[in-house]
C-alpha positions in Angstrom: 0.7 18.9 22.6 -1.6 17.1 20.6 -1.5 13.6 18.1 -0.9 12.3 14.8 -2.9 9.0 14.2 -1.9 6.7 11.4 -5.1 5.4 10.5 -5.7 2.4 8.0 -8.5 2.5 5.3 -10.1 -0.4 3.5 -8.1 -1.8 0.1 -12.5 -2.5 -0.8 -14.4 -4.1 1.7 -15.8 -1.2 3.2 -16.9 -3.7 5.9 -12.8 -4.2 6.3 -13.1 -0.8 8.3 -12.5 -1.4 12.1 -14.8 0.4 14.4 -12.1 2.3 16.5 -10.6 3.9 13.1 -14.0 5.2 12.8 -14.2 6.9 16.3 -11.0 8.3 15.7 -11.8 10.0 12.6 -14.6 11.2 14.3 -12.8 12.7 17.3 -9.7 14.1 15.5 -9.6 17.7 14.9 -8.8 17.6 11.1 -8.1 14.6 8.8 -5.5 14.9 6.1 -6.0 12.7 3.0 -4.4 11.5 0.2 -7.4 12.3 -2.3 -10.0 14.3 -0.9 -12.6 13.1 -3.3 -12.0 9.7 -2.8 -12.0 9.9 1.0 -14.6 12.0 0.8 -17.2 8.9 -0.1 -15.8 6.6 2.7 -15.7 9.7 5.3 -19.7 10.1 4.6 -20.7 6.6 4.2 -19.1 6.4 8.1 -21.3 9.4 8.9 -17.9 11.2 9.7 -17.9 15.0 9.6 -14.5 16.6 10.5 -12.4 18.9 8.8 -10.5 17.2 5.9 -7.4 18.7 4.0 -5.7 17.6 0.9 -1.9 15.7 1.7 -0.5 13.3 -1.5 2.9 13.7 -2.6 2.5 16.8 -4.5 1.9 19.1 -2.0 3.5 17.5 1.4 6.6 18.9 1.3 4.7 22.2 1.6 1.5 21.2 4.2 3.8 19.4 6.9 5.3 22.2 8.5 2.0 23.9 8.8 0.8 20.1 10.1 3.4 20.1 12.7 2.7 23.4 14.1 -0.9 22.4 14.4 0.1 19.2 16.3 2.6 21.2 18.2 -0.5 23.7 19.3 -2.1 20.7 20.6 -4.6 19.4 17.8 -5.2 16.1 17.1 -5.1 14.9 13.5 -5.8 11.8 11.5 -3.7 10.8 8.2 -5.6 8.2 5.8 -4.6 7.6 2.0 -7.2 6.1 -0.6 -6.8 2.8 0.5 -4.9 0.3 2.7 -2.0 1.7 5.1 -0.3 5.7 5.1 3.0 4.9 4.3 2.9 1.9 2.3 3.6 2.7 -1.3 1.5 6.1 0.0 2.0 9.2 0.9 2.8 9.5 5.1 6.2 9.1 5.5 7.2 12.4 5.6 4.5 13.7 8.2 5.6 10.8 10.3 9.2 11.8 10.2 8.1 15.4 10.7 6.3 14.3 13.7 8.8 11.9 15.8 11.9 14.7 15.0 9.5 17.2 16.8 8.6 15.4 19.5 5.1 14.6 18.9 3.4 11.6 19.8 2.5 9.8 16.4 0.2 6.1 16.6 -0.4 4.0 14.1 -3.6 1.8 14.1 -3.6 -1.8 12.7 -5.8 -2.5 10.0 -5.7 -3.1 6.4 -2.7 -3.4 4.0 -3.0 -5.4 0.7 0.6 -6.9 0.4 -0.2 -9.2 3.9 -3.7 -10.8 2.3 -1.5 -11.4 -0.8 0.9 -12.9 0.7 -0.6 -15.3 3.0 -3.2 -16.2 0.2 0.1 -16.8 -2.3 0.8 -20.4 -0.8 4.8 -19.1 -0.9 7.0 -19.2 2.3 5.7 -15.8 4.4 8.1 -16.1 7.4 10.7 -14.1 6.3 10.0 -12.0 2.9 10.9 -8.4 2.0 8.3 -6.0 0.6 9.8 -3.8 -2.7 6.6 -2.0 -3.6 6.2 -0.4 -7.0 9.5 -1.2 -9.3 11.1 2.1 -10.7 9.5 2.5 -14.1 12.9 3.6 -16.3 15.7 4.5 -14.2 17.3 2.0 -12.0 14.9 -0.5 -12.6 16.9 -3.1 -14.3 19.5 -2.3 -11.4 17.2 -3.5 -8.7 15.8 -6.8 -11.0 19.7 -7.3 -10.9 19.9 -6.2 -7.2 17.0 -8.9 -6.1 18.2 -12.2 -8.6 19.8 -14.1 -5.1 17.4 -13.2 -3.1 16.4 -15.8 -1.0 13.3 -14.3 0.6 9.8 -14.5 -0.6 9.7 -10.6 -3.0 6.2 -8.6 -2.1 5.8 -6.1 -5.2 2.5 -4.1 -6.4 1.9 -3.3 -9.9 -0.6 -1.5 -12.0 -2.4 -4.0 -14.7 -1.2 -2.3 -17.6 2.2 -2.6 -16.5 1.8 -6.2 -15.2 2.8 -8.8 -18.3 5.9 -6.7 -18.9 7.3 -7.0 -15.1 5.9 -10.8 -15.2 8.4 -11.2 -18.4 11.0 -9.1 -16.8 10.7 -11.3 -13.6 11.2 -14.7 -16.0 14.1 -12.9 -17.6 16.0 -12.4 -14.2 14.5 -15.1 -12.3 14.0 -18.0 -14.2 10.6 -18.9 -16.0 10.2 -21.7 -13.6 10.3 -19.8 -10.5 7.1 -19.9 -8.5 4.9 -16.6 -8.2 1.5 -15.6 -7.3 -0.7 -12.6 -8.8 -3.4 -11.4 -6.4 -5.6 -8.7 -8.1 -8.9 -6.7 -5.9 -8.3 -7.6 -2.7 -11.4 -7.9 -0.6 -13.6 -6.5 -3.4 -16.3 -8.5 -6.1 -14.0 -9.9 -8.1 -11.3 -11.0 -5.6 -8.6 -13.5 -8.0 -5.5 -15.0 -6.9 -3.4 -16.6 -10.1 -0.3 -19.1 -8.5 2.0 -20.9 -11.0 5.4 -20.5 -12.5 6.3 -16.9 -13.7 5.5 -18.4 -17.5 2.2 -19.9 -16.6 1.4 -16.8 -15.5 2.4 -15.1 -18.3 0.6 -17.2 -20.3 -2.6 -16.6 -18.4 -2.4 -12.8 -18.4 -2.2 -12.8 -22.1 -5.1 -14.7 -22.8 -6.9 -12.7 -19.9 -6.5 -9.1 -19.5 -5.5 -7.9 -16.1 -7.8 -5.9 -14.1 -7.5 -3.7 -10.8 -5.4 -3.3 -8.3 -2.5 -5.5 -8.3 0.1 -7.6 -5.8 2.9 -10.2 -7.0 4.3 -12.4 -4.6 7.3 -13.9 -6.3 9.4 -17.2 -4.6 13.0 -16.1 -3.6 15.6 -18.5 -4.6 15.3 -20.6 -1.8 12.1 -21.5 -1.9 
């Protein structure tokens, strides 16, 4: 039987890439990506020639049995998203699952995920902390603000900018204005910022400055 390898791209540092995801991307006998285009320019900047095959959360459902029975026939394939790690807040999941309930051997390498520089960069408590990802944009999203208001770990969310001053104000509306938070924005790329103060400092800042790029919120949890 053959492999599915988890393999980590870079969040923008190109120079974040590690040199054994590169071999295995070049030994793999197809690679399965969340955006072929975008993929596409970090595949050939790494010289890196193999077989590559559209997998994002449109089609999955549909391409993992046919990714299974690959495996299963004893091929080896690599799954990469358009940055940071398969999986997190990407697609992956499901080819995983697909994987491990067929018996296949499925490894993930370490490497780069854009919640962990965010969080140790945030100055808030990062030995215990529980990652939510994106918010739910209309349903159910007031029911998890709700769900999270006694938290006591440090909260790990991403956002997009043009979303980012209403979760900010949402965030003071549940939490308290005075509850500590961190907004780290292009992680590893030109124009790497990390904002820390109070969720109404930071409001205040991200009205006067228009947010930019990719974004990670590291809020305090009550204890903190």
């Amino acid at each position: 039987m053959g492999k599915l390898y988890v393999v980590p791209t870079p969040v923008g540092n190109l120079e974040d890439m590690t040199f054994r995801a590169i071999r295995i991307l070049k030994e793999v006998d197809f690679i399965l990506a969340e955006d072929t285009r975008t993929s596409g320019i970090l595949l050939k900047h790494f010289e890196i020639k193999n077989s590559m095959y559209s997998h994002h959360k449109f089609n999955e459902h549909k391409t993992v049995e046919n990714v299974v029975n690959r495996i299963k026939a004893g091929e080896t394939a690599a799954l990469i998203s358009d940055a940071g790690t398969p999986g997190i807040s990407d697609p992956g999941f499901l080819v995983v699952r697909e994987c491990v309930r067929n018996g296949l051997e499925v490894e993930c390498l370490p490497g780069a995920t854009a919640f962990v520089p965010a969080l140790v960069a945030s100055g808030l408590p990062n030995d215990r902390f529980c990652f939510e990802g994106f918010l739910p944009q209309k349903k159910g999203r007031m029911t998890k603000l709700k769900s999270l208001v006694e938290e006591g770990r440090t909260m790990v969310f991403y956002e997009s900018p043009h979303r980012l001053l209403k979760t900010l104000t949402q965030f003071a509306e549940y939490f308290g204005t005075d509850r500590q938070a961190a907004v780290s924005r292009e992680i590893s790329k030109l124009h790497e910022e990390t904002v820390r103060g109070d969720l109404n400092e930071l409001i205040e800042h991200f009205t006067r400055v228009e947010p930019r790029g990719e974004i990670v919120i590291i809020v305090a949890g009550i204890d903190n």
